[in-house]
C-alpha positions as CSV (number, residue, x, y, z in Angstrom):
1,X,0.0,0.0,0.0
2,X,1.4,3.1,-1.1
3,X,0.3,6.5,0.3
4,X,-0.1,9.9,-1.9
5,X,0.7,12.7,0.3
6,X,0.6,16.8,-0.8
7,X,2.7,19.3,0.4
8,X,1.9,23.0,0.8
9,X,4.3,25.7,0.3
10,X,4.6,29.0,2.3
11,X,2.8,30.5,-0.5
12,X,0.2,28.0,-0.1
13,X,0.6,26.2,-3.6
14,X,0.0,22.7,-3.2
15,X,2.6,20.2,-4.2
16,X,1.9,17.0,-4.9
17,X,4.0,14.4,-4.6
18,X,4.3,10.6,-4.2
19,X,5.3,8.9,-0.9
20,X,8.4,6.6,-1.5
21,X,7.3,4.4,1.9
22,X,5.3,1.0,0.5
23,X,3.6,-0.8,2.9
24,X,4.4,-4.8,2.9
25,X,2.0,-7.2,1.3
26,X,1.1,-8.5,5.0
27,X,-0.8,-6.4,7.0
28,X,0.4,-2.9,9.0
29,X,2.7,-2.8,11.5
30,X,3.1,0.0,13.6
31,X,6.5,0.9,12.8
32,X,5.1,1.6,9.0
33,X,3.3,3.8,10.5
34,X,5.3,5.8,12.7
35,X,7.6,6.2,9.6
36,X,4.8,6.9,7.2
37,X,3.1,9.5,9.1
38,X,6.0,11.4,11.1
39,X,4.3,14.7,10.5
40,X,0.7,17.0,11.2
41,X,1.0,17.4,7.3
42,X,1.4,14.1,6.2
43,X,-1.4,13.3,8.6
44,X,-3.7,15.3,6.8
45,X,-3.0,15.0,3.2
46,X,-3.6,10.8,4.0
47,X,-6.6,11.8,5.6
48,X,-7.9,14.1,2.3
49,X,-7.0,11.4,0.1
50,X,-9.2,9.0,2.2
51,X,-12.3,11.4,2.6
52,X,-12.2,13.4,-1.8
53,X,-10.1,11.1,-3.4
54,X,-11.3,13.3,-6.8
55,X,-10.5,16.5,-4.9
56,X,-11.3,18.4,-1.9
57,X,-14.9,19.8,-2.0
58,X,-16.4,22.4,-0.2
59,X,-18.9,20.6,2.9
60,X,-21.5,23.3,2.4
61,X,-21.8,23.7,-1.1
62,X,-20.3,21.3,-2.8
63,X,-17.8,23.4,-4.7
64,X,-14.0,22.3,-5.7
65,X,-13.1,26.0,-5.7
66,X,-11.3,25.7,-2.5
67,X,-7.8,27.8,-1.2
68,X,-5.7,26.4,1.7
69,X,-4.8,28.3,4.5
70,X,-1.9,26.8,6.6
71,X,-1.8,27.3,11.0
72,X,0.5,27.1,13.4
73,X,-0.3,24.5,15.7
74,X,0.8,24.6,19.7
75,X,0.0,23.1,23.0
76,X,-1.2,26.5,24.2
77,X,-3.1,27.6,20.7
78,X,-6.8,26.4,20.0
79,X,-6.4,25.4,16.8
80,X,-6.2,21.9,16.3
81,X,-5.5,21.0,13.0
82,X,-2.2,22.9,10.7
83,X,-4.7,23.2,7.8
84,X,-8.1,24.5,7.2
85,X,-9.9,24.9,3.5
86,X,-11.7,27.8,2.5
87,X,-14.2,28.1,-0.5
88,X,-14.3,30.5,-2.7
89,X,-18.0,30.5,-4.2
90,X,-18.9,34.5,-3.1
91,X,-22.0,33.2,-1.8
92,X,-20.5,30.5,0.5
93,X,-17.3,30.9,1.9
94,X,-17.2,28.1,4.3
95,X,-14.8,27.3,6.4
96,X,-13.4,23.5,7.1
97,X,-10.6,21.2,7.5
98,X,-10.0,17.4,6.9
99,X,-11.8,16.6,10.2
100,X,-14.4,18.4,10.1
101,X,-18.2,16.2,10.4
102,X,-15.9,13.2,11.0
103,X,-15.4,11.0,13.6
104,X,-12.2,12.7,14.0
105,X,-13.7,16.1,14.4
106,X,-13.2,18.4,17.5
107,X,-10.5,15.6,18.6
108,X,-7.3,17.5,20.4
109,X,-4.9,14.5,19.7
110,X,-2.6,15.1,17.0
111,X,-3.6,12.4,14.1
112,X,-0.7,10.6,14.3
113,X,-2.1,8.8,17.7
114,X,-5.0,8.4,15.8
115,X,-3.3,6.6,13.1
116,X,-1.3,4.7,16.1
117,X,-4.8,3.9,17.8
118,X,-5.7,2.4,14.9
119,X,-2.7,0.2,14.0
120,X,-2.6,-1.5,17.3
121,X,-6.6,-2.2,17.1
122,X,-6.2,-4.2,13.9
123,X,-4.0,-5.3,14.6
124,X,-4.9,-7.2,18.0
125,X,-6.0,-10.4,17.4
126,X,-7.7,-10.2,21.4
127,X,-8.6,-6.3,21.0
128,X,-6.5,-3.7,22.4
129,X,-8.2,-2.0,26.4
130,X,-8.0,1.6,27.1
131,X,-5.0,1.1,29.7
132,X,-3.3,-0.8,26.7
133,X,-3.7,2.4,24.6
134,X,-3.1,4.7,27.6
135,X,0.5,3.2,28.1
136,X,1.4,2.8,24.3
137,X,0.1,6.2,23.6
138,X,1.0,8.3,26.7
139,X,-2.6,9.5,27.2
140,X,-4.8,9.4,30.4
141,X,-7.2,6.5,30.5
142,X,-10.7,9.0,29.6
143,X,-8.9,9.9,26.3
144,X,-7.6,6.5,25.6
145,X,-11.0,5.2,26.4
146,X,-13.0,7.4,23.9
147,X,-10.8,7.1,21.2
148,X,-11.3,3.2,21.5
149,X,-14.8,3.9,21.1
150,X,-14.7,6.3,18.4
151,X,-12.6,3.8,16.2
152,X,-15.2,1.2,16.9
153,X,-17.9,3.3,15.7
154,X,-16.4,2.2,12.2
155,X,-16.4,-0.8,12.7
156,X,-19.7,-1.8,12.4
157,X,-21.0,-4.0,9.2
158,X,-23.9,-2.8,6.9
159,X,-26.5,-4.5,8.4
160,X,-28.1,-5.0,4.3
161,X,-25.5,-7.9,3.9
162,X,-26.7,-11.4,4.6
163,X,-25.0,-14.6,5.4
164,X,-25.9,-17.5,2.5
165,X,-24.7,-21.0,2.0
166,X,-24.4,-23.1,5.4
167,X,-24.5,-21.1,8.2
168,X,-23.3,-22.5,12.0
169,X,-25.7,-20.6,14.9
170,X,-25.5,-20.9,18.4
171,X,-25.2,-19.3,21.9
172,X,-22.4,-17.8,24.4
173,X,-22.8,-15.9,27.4
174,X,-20.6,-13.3,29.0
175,X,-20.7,-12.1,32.2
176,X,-20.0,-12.8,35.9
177,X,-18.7,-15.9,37.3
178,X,-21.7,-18.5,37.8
179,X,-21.6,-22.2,38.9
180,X,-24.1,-24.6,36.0
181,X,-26.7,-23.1,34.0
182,X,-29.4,-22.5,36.2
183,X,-30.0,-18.7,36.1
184,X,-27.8,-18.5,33.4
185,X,-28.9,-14.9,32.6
186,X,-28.9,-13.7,36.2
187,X,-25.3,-12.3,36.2
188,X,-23.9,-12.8,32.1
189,X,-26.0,-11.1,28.9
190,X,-26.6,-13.1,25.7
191,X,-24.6,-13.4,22.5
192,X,-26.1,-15.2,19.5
193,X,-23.4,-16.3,16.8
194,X,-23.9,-16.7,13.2
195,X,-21.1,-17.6,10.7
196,X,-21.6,-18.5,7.5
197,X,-19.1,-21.3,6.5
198,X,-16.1,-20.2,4.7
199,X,-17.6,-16.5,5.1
200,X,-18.4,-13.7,7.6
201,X,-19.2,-14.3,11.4
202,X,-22.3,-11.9,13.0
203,X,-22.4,-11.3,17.0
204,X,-25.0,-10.1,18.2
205,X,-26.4,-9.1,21.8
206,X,-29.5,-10.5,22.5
207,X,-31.8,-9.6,25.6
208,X,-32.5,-13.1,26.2
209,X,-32.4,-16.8,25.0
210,X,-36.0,-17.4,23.9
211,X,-36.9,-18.5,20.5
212,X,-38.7,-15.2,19.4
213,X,-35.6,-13.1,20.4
214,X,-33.1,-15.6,18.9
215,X,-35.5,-15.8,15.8
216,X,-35.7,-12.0,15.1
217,X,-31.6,-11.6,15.4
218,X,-31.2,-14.8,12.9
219,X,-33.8,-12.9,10.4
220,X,-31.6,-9.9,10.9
221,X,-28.4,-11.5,9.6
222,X,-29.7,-14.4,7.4
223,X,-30.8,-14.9,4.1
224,X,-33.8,-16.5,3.8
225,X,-32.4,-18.3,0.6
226,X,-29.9,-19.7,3.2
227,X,-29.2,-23.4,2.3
228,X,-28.4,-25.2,5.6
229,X,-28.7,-24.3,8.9
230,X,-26.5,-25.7,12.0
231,X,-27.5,-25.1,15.3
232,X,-27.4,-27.9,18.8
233,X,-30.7,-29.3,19.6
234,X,-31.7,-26.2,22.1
235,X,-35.4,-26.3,21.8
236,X,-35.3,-22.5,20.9
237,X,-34.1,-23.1,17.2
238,X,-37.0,-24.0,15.0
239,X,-37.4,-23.5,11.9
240,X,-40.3,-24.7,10.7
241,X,-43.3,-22.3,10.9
242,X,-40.6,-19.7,9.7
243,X,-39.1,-17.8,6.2
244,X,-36.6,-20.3,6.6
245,X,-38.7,-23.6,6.1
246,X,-37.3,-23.9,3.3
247,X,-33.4,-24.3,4.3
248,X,-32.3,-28.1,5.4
249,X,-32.0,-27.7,9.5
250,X,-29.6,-30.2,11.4
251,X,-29.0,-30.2,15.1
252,X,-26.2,-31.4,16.6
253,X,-27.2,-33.3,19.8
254,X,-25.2,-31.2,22.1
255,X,-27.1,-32.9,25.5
256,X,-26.2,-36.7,24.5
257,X,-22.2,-35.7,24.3
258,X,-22.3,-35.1,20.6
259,X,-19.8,-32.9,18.7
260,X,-19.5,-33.7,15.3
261,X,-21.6,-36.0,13.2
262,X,-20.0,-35.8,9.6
263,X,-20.4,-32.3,7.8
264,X,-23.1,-31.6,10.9
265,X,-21.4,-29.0,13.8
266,X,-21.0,-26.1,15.2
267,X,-17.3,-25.8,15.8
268,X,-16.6,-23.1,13.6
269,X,-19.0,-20.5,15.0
270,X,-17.7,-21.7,18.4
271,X,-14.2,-21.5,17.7
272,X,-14.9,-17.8,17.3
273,X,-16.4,-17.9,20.8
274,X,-13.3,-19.2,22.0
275,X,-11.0,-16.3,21.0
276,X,-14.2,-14.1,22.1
277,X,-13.9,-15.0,26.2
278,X,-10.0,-15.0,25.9
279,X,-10.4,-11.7,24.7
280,X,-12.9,-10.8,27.7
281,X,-10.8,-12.8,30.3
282,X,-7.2,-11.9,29.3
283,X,-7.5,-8.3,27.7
284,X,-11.0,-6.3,28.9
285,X,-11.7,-8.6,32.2
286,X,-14.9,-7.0,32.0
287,X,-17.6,-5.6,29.4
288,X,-20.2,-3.9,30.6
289,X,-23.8,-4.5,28.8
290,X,-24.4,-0.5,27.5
291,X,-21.1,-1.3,25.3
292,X,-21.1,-5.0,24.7
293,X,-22.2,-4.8,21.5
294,X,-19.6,-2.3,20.0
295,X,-17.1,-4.6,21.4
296,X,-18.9,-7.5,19.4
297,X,-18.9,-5.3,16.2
298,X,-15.1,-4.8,16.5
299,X,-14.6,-8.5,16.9
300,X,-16.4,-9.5,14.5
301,X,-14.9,-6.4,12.0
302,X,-11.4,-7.5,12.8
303,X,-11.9,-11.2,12.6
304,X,-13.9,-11.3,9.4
305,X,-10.7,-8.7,7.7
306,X,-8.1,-11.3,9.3
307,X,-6.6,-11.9,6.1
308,X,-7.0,-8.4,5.0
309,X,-3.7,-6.5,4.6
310,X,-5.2,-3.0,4.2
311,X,-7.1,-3.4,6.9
312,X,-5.7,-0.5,8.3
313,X,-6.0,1.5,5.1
314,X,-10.1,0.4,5.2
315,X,-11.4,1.5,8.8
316,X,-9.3,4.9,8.7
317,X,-11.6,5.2,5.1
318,X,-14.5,4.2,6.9
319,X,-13.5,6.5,10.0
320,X,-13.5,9.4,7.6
321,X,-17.1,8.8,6.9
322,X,-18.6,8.1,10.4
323,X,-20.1,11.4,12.3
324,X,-18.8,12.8,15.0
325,X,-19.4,11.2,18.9
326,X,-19.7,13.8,21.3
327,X,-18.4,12.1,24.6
328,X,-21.5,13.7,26.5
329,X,-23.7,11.2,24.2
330,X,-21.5,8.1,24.8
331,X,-21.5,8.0,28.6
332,X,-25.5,8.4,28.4
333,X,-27.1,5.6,30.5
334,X,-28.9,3.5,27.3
335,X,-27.5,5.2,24.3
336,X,-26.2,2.6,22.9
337,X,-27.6,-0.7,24.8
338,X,-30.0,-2.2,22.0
339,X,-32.8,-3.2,25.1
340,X,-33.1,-2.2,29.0
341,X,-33.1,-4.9,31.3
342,X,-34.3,-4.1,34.9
């Protein structure tokens, strides 16, 4: 991956020019990106390559009559960002910068912490915790914490894309330490699995384990042109009476000390489970339930882009088009829990 970066004179011409650095075939390591982005100016062109790859446009009005003006940047200044844009349609006149309506917008960290934020999380096969970031990053935990969350906003699937073929489905539950499965959802939350065999892997958070609620989350995700369907013989999956009648359901018998019975399992969705809790246990220790399912989203993000090696190159594209999140509306009480549970 090779980056094409501008550079603006102290008349304020732009110079374009082509960044020597490429990228290895595998995917990013943080030292590439250290050395790739060194500078606020760098930063930025990369950032207006991602977000008007034809050109910078004005956000008001839509116009590619645009001048540059260049800023100093300090500790003790207010301006955040060495570069704003300014349109020159006489009936606009706008003002804006690179970050501006992004996720990045209003952000006080320089962009190259971003980009380093962003390396580590791909990168991290068990997800990367706030006091991870803190310590690589040299921030306090609040603003190591809410950048987490702001990269995860992007990392949420289009829910229009549905899984096809054979497709594994079953249960996990995460939570507090509980002997048996009696009161299972006392102290842990639900999360259904769905991956679609040699494809993409869905988790979702789920308020409980009964058939309607499990039903309505498989609808979400799956096609009803789905082929087969794999689940264990909990009573909840049935798909009879349903859109998917039609798709040939086999249960592994799960309660009789069954695993495998030819091409019939569940191991693959429950191999992602497995890397799930080690991620819970060994990196987070803890997820509470308003967040549980952005954690799920980046997960499932990373893990279905594990062979991907512009991953890194992809989420700060798709970071470029996420709104902003003020942190006011991400400490709200149920913003983003999907149910309440009393």
């Amino acid at each position: 991956m090779a980056f094409d970066l501008a550079s603006v004179r102290s008349d304020g011409a732009v110079v374009c020019v082509h960044h020597n650095l490429l990228l290895s075939e595998s995917p990013v390591k943080l030292i590439e990106v250290t050395k790739a982005f060194a500078t606020e100016e760098q930063c930025l062109a990369y950032l207006e390559a991602k977000r008007w790859p034809d050109g910078v446009r004005c956000l008001t009005c839509g116009s590619k009559e645009i001048s540059r003006i260049t800023r100093k940047v300090t500790k003790k200044s207010e301006n955040k960002r060495a570069q704003l844009y300014q349109c020159l349609e006489p009936t606009c006149k706008a003002q804006f910068s690179a970050t501006t309506g992004t996720i990045f917008n209003g952000s006080h960290l320089s962009l190259d912490k971003w980009y380093m934020a962003v390396a580590l999380m791909v990168d991290a096969k068990k997800g990367m915790s706030a006091l991870q970031l803190q310590r690589h990053l040299k921030v306090n935990y609040r603003t190591a914490w809410y950048l987490c969350h702001r990269i995860r906003e992007a990392m949420t699937d289009p829910d229009g894309l549905k899984l096809t073929g054979t497709v594994e489905i079953d249960e996990t539950y995460i939570g507090g330490k509980q002997k048996g499965h009696t009161r299972k959802l006392k102290n842990k939350d639900v999360v259904l699995g769905i991956r679609q065999r040699g494809g993409p892997l869905r988790l979702v958070q789920v308020k409980d384990n009964k058939a309607g609620t499990l039903y309505e989350a498989i609808a979400q995700h799956v096609d009803k042109g789905v082929e087969k369907i794999m689940t264990d013989d909990a009573g909840a999956y049935n798909f009879r009476i349903t859109k998917f009648h039609a798709a040939k359901h086999s249960k592994i018998r799960h309660s009789r000390g069954e695993y495998v019975r030819g091409e019939v399992h569940t191991n693959t969705v429950e191999n992602s489970f497995s890397l799930l809790k080690r991620a819970v246990i060994g990196t987070y220790h803890q997820l509470s339930i308003k967040h549980l399912q952005r954690y799920l989203n980046e997960f499932s993000y990373r893990f279905n882009r594990r062979e991907d090696a512009d991953m890194f190159d992809a989420t700060v594209g798709r970071m470029v088009g996420v709104k902003p999140m003020p942190y006011a509306k991400l400490i709200e009480e149920h913003a983003f829990t999907p149910f309440v549970r009393f």
